[in-house]
KOLFI-554111 format. One record per residue (C-alpha): z, y, x; residue in one letter. Coordinates in nm, 4 decimals, decimal comma. Layout:
BEGIN
        up     north      east  residuo
         Z         Y         X        A
...
//
This chain:
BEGIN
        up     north      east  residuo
   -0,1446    0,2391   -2,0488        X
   -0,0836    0,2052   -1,6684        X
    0,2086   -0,0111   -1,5162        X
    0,4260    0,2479   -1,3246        X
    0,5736    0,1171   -1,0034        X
    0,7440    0,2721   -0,6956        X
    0,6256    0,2293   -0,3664        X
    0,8046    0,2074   -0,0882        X
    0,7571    0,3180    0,2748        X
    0,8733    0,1211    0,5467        X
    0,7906    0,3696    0,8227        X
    0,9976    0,6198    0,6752        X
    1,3215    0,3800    0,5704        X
    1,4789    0,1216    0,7106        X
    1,5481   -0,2352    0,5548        X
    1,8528   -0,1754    0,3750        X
    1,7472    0,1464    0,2479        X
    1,4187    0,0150    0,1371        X
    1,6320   -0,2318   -0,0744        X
    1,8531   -0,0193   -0,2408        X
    1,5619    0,2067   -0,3175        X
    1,4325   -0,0688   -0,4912        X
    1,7113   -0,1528   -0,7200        X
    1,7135    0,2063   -0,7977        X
    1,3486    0,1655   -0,8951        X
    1,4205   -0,1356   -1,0783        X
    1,7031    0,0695   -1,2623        X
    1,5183    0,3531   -1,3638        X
    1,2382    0,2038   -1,5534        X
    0,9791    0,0972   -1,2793        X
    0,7223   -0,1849   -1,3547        X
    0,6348   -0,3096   -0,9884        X
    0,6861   -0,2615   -0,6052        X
    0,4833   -0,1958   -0,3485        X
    0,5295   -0,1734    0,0116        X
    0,3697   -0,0825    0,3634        X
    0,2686   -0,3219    0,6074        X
    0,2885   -0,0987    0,9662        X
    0,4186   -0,2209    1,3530        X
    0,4503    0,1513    1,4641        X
    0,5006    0,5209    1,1954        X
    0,2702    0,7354    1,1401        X
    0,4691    0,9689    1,3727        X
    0,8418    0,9175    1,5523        X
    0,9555    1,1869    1,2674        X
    0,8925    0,9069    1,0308        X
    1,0824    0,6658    1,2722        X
    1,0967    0,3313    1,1132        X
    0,8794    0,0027    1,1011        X
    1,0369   -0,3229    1,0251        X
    0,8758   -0,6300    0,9849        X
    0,7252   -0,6201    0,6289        X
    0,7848   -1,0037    0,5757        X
    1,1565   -0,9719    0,6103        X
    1,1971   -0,7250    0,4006        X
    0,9943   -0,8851    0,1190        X
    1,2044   -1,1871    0,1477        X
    1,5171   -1,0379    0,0842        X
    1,3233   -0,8213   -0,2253        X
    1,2860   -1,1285   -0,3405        X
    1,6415   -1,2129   -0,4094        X
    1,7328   -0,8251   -0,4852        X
    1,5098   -0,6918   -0,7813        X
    1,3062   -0,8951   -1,0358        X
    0,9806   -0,6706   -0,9664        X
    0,6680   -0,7830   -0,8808        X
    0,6001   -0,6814   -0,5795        X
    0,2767   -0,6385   -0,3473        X
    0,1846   -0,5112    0,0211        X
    0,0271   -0,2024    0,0435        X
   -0,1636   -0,2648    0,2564        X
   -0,2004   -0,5792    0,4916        X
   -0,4078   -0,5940    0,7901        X
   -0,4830   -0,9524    0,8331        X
   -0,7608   -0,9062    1,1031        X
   -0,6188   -0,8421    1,4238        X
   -0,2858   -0,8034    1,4931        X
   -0,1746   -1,1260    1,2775        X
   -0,4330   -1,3957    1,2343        X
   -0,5512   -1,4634    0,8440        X
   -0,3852   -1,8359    0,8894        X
   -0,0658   -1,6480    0,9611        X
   -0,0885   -1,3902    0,7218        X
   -0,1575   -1,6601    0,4374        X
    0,1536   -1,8500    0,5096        X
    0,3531   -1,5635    0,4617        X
    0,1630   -1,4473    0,1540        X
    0,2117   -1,8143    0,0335        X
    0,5831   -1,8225    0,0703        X
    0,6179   -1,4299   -0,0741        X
    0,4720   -1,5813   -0,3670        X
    0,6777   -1,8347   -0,3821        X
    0,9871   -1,6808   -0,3508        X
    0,9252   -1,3571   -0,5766        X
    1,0942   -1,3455   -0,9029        X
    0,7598   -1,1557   -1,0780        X
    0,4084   -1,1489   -0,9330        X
    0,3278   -1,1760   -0,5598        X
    0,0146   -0,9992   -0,4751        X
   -0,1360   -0,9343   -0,1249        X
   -0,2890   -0,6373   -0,0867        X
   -0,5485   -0,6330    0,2230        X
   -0,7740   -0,3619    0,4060        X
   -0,9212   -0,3251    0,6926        X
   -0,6378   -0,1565    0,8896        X
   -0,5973    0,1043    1,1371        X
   -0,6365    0,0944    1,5419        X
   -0,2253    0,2254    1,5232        X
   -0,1222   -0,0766    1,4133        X
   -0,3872   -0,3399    1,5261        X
   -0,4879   -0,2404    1,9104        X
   -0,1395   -0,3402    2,0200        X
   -0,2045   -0,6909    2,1597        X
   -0,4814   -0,5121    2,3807        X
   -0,7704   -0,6051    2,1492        X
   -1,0738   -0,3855    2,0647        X
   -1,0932   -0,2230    1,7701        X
   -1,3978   -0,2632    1,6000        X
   -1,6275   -0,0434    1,4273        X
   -1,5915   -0,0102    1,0547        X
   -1,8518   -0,2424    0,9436        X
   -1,7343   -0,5062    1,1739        X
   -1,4344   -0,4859    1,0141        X
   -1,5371   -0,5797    0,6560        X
   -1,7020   -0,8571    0,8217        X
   -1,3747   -0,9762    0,9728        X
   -1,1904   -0,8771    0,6475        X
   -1,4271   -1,0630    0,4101        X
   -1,4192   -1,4173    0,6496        X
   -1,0061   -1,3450    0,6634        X
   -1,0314   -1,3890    0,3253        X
   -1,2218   -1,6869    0,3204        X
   -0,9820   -1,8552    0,5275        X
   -0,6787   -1,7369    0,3038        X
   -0,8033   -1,8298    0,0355        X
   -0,9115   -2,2167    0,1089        X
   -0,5805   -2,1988    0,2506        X
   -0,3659   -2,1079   -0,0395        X
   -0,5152   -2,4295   -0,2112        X
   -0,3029   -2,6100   -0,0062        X
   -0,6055   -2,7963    0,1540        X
   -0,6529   -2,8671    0,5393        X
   -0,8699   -2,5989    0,6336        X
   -1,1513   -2,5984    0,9437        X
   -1,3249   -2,3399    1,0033        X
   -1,5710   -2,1857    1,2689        X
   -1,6735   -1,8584    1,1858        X
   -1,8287   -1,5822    1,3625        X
   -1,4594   -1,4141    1,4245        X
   -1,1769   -1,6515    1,3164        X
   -1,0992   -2,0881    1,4261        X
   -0,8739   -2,2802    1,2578        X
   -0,8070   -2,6137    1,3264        X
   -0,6002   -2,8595    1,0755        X
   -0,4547   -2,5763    0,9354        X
   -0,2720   -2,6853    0,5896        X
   -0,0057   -2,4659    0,3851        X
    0,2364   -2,7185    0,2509        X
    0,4550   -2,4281    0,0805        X
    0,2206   -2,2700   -0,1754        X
    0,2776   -2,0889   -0,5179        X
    0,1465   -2,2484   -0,8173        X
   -0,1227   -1,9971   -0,8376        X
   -0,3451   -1,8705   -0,5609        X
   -0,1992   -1,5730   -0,4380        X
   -0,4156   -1,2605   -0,5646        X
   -0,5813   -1,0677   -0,3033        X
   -0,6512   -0,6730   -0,3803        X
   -0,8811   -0,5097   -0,1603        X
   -0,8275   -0,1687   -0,0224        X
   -1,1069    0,0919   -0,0197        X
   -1,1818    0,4554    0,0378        X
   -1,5775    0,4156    0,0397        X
   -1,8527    0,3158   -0,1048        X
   -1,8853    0,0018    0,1641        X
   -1,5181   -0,0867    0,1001        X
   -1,4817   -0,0563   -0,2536        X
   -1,8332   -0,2814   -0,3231        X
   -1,6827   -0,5591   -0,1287        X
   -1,3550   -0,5237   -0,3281        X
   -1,6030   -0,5712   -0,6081        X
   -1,7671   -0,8539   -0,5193        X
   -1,4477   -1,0949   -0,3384        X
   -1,1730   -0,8873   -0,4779        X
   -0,8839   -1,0225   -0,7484        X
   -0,7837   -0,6120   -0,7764        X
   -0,8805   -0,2943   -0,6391        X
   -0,7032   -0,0304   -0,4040        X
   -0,7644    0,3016   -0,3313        X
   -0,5516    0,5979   -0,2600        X
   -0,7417    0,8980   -0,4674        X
   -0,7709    0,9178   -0,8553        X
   -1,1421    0,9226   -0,8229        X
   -1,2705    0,7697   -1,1723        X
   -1,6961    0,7491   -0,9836        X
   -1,5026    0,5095   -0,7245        X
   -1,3368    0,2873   -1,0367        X
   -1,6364    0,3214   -1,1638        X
   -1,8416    0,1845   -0,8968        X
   -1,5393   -0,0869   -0,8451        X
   -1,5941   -0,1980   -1,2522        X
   -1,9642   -0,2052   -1,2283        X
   -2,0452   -0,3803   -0,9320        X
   -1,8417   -0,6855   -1,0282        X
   -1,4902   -0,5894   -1,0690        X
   -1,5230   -0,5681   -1,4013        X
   -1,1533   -0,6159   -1,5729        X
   -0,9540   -0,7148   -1,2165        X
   -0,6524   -0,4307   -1,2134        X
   -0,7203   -0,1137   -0,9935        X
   -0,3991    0,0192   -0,7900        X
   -0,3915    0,3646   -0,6552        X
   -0,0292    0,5262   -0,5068        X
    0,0893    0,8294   -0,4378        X
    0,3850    1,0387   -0,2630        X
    0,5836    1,3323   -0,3776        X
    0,9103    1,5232   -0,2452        X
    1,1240    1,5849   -0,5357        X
    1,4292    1,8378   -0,5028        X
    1,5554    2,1459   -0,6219        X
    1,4395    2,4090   -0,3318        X
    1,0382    2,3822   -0,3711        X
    1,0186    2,4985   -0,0341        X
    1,2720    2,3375    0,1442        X
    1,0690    1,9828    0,0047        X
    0,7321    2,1583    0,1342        X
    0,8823    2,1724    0,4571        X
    1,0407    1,8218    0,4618        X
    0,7046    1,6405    0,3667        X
    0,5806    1,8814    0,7019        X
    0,8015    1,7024    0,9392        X
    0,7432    1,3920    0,7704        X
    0,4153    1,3059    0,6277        X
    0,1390    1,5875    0,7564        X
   -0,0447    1,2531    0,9008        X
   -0,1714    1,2494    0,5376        X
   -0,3961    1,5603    0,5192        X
   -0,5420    1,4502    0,8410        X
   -0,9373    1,4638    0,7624        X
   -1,2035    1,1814    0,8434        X
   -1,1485    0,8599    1,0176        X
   -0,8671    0,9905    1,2424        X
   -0,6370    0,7724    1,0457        X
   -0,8224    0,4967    1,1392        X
   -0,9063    0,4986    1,4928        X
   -0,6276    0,7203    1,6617        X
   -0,3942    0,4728    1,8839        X
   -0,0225    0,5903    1,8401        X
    0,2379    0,7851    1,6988        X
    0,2160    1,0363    1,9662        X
   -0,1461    1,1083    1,9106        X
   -0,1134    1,1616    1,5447        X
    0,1643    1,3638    1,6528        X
   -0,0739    1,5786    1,8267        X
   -0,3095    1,6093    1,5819        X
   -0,1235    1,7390    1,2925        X
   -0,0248    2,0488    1,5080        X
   -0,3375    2,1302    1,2795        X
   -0,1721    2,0834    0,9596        X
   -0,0134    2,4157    0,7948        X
    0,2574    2,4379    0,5498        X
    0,0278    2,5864    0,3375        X
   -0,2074    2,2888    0,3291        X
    0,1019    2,0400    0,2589        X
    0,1994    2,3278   -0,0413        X
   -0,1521    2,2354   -0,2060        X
   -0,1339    1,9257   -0,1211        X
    0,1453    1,7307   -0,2429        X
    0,4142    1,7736   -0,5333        X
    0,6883    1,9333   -0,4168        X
    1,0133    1,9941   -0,5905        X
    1,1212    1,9387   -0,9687        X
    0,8964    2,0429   -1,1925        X
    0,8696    1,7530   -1,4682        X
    0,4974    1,8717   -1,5732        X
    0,3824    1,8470   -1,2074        X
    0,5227    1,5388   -1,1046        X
    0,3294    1,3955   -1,4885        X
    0,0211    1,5246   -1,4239        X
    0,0333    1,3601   -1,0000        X
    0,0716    0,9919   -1,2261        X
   -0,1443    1,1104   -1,5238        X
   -0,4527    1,1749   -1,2835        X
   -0,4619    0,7935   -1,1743        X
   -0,4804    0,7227   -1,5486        X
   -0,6937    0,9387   -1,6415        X
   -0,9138    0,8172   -1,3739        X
   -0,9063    0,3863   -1,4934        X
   -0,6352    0,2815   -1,2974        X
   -0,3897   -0,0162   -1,4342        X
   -0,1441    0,0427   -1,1644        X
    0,0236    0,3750   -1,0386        X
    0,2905    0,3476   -0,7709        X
    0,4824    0,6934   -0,6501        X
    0,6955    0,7292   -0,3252        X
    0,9753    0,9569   -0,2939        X
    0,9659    1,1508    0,0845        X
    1,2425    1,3568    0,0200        X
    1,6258    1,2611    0,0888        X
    1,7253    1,3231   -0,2525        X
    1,6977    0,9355   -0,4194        X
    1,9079    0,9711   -0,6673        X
    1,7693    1,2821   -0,8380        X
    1,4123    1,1793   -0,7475        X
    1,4965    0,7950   -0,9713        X
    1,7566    1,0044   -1,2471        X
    1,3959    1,2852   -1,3090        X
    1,1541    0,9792   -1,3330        X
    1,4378    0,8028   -1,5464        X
    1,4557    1,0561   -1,8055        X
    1,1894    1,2656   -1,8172        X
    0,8600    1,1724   -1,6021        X
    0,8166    0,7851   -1,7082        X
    0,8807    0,8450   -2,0858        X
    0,6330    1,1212   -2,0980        X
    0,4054    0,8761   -1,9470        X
    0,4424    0,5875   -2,1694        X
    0,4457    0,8721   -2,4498        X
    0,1297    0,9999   -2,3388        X
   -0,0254    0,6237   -2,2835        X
//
């Protein structure tokens, strides 16, 4: 059976919301956390974007969860080196599990320091030598290192966890999800698509967890909540590699003027319907995933937490 968890959204919430949502996660019957890594929203309707870091230090002191990013970019914006000392003391500091989720990013987040952003298969490259350099790092060794897109010089972590921090790998293709394979410790990918587990198992993921999330917009007016995740989230049925290489807010902005209601009604679940919001989860299990995280869009938390309470996560473990 799956581990449930609830994921939370830091460009829709800001810190101390993001904290209470996860004691009310913690309260209803949630396994894990995970949260976004993002400088800038998706769009200014969204309108938040702390510094992940923070916010997963003081997680650390408010719930008992595990907890995991969701995903981190450790390429350009934020060198590996100083992505793995945060990772390190995350770990370190968490109650339950710390894991690091990683993926090759998107140019809305990581062109801000002026940089190019590179092609997709230069960024596996960069996102399989990151790891690299995390990972000799979280030994607690001094690390050198000359590669063909990072330096680091006498670079030792003297805070480390016991354990190496795990390090799941984000995919949504075939490229992607073989290298999660192959240098992974766990498997991300946003779609229940049981040929992509597949792949993941077969080409050397073998038993390492797979993660997949999802968001819905409970409430009681269906199409009120259609509406809300609209405004809020249209970025989402955005097709391609827009997501990827579009620069700001305002340009995603400007491209959902293409997304209807109607595509956001078939879409997304909307509204409070127990069986719809079971079979959204029951998909990602049905598929081979371990882990299946859910985001609430709309504003109603506490009926969103009080459904998934009573009805949606014992129908789940029921059904697992």
């Amino acid at each position: 059976m799956p581990q449930y968890g609830y994921f939370l959204s830091c460009e829709q919430y800001r810190p101390a919301e993001l904290i209470e949502q996860a004691r009310m996660a913690e309260q209803a019957g949630f396994e894990a956390l995970w949260i976004s890594d993002h400088y800038h929203p998706w769009n200014g309707e969204q309108g938040q974007s702390p510094f992940v870091w923070s916010v997963i230090g003081a997680l650390s002191e408010a719930v008992s969860l595990p907890v995991g990013t969701a995903v981190t970019c450790p390429t350009v914006r934020t060198h590996p080196a100083v992505v793995a000392q945060a990772a390190a003391t995350a770990a370190v500091m968490s109650p339950g599990e710390f894991r690091l989720g990683v993926g090759t990013g998107e140019a809305l987040n990581e062109h801000i320091l002026g940089d190019a952003w590179p092609p997709a298969h230069v960024r596996l490259e960069m996102l399989e030598e990151a790891i690299q350099v995390m990972r000799r790092l979280f030994s607690g060794e001094e690390v050198n290192h000359h590669g063909a897109h990072y330096t680091v010089e006498n670079a030792r972590l003297y805070t480390v966890p016991d354990e190496p921090v795990p390090i799941d790998i984000s995919g949504f293709g075939p490229a992607a999800t073989k290298l999660a394979a192959r240098v992974g410790d766990g498997y991300i990918t946003m779609m229940p698509e049981a040929p992509m587990v597949e792949q993941y198992r077969k080409g050397g993921g073998g038993g390492k967890p797979v993660s997949g999330g999802t968001k819905v917009c409970y409430g009681t007016d269906r199409e009120a909540c259609v509406r809300t995740v609209h405004r809020l989230w249209a970025n989402e049925q955005l097709p391609g590699e827009l997501g990827q290489v579009l620069p700001s807010p305002k340009h995603f902005e400007q491209a959902q003027t293409l997304v209807t209601e109607d595509m956001v009604r078939g879409g997304r679940v909307c509204g409070d319907d127990v069986d719809e919001h079971v079979a959204e989860l029951r998909q990602f299990a049905d598929a081979g995933f371990d882990r299946v995280y859910v985001s609430q869009i709309g504003p109603d938390l506490r009926g969103f937490f009080d459904l998934y309470r009573t009805k949606v996560l014992p129908q789940l473990r029921q059904a697992g």
